[in-house]
N, C-alpha and C positions, 0 to 999 in steps of 0.2 A: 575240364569244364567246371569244376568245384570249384575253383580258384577264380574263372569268373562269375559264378553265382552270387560266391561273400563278395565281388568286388560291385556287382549291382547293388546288391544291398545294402552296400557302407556307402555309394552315390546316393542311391534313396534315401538313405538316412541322412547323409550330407544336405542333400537337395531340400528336404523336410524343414531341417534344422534351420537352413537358408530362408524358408519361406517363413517360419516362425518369426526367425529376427527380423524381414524385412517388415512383417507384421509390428512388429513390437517397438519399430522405428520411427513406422509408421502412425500410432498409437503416441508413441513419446513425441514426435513431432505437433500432431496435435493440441497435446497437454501445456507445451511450450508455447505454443501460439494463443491459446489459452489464459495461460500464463501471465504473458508478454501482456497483454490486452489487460487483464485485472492490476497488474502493477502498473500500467498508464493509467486507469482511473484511480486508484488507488493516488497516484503523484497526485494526480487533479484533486482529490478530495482532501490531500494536506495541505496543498498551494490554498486551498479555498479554506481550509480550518483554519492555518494562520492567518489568512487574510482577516476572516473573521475576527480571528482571537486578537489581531493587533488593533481592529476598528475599538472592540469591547473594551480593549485596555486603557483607548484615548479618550471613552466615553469616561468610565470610571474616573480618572487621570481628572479628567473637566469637575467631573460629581464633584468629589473629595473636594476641588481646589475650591468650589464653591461654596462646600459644605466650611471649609475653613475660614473663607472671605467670611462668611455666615455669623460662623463663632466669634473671631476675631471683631466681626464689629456687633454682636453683643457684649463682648466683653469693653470692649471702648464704651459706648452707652452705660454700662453697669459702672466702670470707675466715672464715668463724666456727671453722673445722678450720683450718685456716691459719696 
């Protein structure tokens, strides 16, 4: 009978052990799913950064070019007076 007692008790223990990990899979399933969901916003919000940051680059890109038209034709005016 001794021999079946330790053997219930290393099942219970098994079984325990069983119900822990299923928990814990359980638990990590979640976090994954989680997870998953915050690295899809995440993509969206660098798809939309670049987007951004490419718009600002061609605003800038125009600025500058005009800021040099700008120059450029002070400087023609300054040698044409000159």
């Amino acid at each position: 009978m001794e021999a079946l007692d330790i053997l219930k008790k290393k099942i219970s223990l098994l079984l325990e052990k069983i119900q822990n990990l299923n928990e814990e899979v359980r638990v990590l399933k979640e976090e994954n799913t989680l997870l998953k969901d915050e690295a899809a916003e995440l993509s969206f919000s660098v798809a939309d950064g670049k987007e951004e940051l490419t718009s600002e680059k061609e605003k800038a890109k125009v600025f500058v070019e005009g800021l040099i038209q700008s120059i450029d034709s002070l400087v023609e005016m300054e040698n044409s007076d000159g």
